[in-house]
Backbone as a chain_set.jsonl record, in Angstrom:
{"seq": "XXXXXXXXXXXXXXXXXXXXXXXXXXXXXXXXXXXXXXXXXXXXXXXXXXXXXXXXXXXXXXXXXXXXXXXXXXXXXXXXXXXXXXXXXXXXXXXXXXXXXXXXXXXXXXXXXXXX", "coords": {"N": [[15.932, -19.166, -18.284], [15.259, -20.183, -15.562], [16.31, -19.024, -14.291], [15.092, -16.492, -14.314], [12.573, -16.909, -13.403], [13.097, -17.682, -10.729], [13.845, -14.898, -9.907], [11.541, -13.423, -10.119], [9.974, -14.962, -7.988], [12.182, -14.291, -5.859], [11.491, -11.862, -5.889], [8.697, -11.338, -5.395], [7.937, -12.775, -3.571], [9.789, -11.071, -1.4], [8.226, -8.745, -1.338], [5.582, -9.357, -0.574], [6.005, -10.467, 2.066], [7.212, -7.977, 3.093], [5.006, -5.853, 2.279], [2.246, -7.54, 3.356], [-1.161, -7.788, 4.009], [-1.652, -5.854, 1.777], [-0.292, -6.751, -0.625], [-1.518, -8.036, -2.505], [-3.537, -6.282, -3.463], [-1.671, -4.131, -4.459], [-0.432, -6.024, -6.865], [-2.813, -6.344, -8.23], [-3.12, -3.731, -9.279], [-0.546, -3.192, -10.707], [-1.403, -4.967, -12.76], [-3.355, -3.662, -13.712], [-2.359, -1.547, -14.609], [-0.154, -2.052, -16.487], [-2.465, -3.635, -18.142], [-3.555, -1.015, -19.25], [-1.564, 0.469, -19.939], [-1.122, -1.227, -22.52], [-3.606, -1.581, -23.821], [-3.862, 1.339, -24.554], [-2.146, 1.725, -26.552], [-3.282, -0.144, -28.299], [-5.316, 1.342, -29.069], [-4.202, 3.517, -29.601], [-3.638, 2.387, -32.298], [-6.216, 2.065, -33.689], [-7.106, 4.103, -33.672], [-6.142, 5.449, -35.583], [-3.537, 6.289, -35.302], [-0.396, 8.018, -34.453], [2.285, 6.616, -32.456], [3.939, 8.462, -30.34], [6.89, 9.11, -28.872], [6.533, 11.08, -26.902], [3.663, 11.219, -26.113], [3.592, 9.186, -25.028], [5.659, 9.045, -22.758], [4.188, 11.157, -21.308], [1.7, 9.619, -20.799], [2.944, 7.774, -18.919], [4.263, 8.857, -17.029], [1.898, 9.971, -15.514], [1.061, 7.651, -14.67], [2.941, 7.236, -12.856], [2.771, 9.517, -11.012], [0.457, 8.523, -9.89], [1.314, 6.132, -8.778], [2.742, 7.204, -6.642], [0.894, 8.844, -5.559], [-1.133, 6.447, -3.94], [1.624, 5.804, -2.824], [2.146, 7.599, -0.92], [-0.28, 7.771, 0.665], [-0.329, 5.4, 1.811], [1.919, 5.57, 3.419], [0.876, 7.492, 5.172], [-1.495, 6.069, 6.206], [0.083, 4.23, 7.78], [1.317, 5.955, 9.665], [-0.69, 6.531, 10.907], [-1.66, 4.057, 12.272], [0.544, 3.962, 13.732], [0.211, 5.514, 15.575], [-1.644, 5.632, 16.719], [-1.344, 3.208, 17.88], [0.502, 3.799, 19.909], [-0.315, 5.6, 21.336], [-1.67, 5.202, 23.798], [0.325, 5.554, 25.483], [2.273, 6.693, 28.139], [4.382, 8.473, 30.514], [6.212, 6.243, 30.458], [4.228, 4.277, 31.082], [2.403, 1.459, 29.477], [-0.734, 1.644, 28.579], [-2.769, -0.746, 28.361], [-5.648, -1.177, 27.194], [-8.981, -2.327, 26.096], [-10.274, -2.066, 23.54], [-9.378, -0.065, 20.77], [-10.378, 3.162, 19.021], [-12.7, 3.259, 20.786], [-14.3, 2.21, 23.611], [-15.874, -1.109, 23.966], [-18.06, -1.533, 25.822], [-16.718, -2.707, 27.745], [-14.774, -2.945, 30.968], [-12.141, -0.391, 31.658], [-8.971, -2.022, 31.797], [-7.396, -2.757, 34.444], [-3.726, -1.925, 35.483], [-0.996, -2.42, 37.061], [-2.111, -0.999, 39.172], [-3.317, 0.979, 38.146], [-5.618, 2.863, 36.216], [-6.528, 2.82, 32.677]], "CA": [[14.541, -19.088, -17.916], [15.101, -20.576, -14.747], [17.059, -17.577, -13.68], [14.197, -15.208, -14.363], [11.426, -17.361, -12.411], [13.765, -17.445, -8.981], [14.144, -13.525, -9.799], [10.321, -13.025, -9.783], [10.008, -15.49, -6.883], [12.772, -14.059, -4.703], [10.574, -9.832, -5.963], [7.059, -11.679, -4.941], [8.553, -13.256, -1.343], [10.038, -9.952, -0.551], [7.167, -7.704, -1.525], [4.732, -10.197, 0.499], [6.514, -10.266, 3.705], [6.876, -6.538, 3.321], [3.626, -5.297, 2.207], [1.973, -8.041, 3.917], [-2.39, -8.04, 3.182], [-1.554, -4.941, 0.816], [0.536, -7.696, -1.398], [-2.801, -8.766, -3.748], [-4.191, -5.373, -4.155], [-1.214, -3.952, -5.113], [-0.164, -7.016, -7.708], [-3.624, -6.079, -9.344], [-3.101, -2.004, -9.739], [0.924, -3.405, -11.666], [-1.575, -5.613, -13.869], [-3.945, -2.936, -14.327], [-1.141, -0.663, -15.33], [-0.305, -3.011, -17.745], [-3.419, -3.569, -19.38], [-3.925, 0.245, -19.463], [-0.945, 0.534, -21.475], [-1.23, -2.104, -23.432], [-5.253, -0.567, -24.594], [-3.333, 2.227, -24.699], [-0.901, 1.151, -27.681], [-4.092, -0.798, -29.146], [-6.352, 2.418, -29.02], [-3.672, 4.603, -31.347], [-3.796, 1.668, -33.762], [-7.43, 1.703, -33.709], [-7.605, 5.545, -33.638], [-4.755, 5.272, -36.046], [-2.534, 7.628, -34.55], [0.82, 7.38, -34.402], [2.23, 6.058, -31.441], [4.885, 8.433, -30.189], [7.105, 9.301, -27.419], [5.539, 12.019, -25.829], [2.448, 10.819, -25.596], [3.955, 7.317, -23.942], [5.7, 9.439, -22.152], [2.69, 11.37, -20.764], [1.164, 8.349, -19.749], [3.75, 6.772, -17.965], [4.289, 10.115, -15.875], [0.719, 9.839, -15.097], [0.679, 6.16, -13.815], [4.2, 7.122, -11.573], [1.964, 10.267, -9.76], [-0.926, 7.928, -9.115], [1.657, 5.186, -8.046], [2.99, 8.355, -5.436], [-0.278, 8.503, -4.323], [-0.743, 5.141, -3.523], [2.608, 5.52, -1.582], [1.58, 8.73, 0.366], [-2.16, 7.438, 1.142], [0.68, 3.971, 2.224], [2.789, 6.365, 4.447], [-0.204, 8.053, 6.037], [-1.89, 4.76, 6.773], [1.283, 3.389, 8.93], [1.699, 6.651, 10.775], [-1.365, 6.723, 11.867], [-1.479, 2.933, 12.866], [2.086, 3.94, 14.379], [-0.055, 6.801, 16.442], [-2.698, 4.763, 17.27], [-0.756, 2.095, 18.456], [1.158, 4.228, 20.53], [-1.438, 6.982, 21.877], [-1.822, 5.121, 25.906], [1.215, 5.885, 26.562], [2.313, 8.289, 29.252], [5.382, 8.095, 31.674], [6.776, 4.892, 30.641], [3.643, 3.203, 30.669], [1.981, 1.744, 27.848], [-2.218, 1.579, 28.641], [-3.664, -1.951, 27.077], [-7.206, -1.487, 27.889], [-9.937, -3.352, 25.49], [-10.348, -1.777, 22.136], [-8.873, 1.57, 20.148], [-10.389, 4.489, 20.001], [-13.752, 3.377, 21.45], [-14.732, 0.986, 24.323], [-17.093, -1.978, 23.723], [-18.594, -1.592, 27.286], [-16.332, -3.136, 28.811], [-14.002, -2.033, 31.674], [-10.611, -0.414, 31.461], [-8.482, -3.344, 32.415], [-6.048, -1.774, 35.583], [-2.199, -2.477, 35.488], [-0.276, -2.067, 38.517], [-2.529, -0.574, 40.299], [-3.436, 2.628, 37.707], [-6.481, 3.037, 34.919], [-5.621, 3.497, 31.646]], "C": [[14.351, -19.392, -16.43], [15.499, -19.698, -13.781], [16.141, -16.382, -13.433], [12.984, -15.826, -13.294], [12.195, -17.477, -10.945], [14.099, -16.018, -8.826], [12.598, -13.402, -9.245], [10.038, -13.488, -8.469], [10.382, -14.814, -5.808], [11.404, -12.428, -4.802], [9.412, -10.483, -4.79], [7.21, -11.815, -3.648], [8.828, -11.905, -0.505], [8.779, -8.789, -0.124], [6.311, -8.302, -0.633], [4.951, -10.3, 1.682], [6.764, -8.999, 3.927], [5.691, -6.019, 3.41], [2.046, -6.161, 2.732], [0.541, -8.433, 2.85], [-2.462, -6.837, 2.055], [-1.022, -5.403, -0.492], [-0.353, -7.627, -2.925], [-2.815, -7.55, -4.563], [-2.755, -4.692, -5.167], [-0.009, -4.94, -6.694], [-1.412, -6.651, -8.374], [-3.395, -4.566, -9.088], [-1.782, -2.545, -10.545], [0.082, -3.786, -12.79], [-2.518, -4.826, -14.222], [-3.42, -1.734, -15.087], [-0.823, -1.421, -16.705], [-1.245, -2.896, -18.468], [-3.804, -2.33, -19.783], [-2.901, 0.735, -20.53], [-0.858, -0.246, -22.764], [-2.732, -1.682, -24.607], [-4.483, 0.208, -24.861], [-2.669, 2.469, -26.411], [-2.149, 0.633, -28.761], [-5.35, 0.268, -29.702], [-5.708, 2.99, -30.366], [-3.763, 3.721, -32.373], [-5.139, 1.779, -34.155], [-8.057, 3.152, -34.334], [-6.643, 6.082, -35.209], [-4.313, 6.835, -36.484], [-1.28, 6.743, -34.758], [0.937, 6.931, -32.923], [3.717, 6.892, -31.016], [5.31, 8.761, -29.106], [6.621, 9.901, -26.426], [4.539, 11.863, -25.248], [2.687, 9.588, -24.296], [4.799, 8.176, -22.67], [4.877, 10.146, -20.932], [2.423, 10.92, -19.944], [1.494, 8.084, -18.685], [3.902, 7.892, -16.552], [2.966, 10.306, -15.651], [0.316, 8.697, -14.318], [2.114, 6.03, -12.537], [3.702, 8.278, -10.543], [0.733, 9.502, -9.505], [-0.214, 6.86, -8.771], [1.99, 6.07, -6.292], [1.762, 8.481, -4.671], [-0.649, 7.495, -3.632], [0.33, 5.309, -2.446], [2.336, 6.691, -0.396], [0.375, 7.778, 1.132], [-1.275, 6.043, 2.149], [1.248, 4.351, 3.816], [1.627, 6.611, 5.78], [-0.907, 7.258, 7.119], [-0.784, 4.294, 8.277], [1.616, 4.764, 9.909], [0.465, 6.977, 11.554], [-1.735, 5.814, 12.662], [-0.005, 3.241, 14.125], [1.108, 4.909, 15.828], [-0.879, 5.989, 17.213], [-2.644, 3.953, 18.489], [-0.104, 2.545, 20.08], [0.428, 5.432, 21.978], [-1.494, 6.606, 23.538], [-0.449, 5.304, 26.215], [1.731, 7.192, 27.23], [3.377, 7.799, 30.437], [5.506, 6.681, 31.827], [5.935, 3.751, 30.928], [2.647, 3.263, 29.729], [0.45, 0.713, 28.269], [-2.478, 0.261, 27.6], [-4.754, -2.13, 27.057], [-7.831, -1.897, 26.421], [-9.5, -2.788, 23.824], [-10.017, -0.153, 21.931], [-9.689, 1.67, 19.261], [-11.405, 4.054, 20.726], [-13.911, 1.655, 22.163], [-15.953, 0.003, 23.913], [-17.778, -2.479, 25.086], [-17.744, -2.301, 28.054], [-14.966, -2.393, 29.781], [-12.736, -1.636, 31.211], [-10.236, -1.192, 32.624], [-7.33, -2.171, 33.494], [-4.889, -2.456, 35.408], [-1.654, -1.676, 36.746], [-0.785, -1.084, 39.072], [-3.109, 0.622, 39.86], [-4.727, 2.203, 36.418], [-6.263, 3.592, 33.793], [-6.643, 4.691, 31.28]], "O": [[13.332, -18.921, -15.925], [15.079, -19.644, -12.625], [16.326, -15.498, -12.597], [12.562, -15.083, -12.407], [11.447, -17.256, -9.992], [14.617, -15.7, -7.755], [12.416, -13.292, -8.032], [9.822, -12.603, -7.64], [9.609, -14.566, -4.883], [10.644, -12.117, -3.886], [9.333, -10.149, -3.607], [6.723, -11.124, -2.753], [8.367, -11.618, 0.6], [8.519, -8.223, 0.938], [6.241, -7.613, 0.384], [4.001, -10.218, 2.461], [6.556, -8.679, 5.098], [5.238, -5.701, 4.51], [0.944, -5.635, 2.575], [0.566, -8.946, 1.731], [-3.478, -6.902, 1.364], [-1.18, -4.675, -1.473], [0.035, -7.29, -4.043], [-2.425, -7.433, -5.724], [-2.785, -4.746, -6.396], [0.94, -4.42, -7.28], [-1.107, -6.583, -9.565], [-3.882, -4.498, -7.96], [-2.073, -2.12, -11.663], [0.388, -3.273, -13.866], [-2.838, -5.137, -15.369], [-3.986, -1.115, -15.987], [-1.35, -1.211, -17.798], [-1.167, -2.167, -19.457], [-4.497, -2.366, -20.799], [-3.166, 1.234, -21.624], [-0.539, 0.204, -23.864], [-2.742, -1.56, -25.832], [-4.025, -0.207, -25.925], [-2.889, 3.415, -27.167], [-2.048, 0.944, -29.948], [-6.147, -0.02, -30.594], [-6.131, 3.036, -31.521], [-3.984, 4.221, -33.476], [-5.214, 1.49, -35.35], [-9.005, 3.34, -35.096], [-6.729, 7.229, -35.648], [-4.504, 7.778, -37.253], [-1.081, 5.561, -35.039], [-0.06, 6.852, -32.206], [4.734, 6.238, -31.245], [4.511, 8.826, -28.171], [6.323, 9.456, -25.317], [4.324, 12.211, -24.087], [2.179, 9.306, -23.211], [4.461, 7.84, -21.535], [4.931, 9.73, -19.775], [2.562, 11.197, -18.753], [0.827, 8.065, -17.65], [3.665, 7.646, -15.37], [2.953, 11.532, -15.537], [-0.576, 8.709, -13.47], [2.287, 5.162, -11.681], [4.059, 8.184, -9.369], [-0.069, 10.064, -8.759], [-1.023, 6.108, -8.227], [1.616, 5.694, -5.181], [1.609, 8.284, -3.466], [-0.461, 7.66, -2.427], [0.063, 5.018, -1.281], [2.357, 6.508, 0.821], [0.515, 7.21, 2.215], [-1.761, 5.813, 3.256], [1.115, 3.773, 4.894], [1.571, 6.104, 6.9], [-0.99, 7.475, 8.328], [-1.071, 4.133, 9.463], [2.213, 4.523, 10.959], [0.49, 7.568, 12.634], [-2.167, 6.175, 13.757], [0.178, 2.644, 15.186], [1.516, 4.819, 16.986], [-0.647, 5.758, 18.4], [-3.312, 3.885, 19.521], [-0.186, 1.874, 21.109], [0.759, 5.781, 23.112], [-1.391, 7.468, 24.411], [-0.132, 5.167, 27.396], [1.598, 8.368, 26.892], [3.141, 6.83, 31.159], [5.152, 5.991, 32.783], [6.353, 2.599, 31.043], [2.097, 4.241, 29.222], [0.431, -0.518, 28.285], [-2.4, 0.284, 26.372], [-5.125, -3.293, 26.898], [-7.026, -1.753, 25.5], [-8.526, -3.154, 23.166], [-10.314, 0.755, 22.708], [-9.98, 0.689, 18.577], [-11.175, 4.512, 21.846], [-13.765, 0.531, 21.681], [-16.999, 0.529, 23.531], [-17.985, -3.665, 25.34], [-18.133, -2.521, 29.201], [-14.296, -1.458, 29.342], [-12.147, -2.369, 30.417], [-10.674, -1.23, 33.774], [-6.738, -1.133, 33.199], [-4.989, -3.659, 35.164], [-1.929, -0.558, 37.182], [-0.05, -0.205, 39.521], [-3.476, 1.43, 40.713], [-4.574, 1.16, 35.782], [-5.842, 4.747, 33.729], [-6.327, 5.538, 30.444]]}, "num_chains": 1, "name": "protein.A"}
């Protein structure tokens, strides 16, 4: 038991220093996955259906293209932070003036002698 709580531990640490303020949200979409299958399972008893592979199958290939989205919409996000981030530069120098994309009245700050 003690083996499985320093497993989750070490998952949670990694995922958190990776995915940083994205950490939470995606820890509630895993537990809403969960409870979706779990209704899921409690529905065919209810509906009383059987409960068989295909269908669970189904599902599950339904909650791994809306995890893909999630990771695209993920991707997209960081390349455009990556673009963003990157956009003043021009011949080896890299523009730090006030705020991206739009100024808050105040000046572009000069660096050696040039306006960004």
């Amino acid at each position: 038991m003690d083996n499985i709580k320093r497993w989750f531990i070490a998952i949670g640490a990694a995922l958190s220093s990776w995915l940083g303020l994205l950490y939470v949200p995606m820890i509630v979409l895993i537990l809403c996955n969960i409870i979706d299958y779990g209704t899921g399972l409690c529905a065919a008893k209810y509906r009383q259906e059987t409960v068989c592979s295909y269908k669970s199958i189904r599902g599950i290939a339904k909650k791994i293209c809306m995890w893909l989205l999630v990771a695209v919409g993920a991707i997209l996000d960081w390349l455009l932070s990556f673009a963003a981030a990157n956009s003043g530069e021009r011949q080896g120098h890299r523009c730090t003036s006030a705020a991206f994309p739009f100024e808050t009245g105040e000046k572009h700050k000069i660096q050696n002698g040039r306006g960004c």
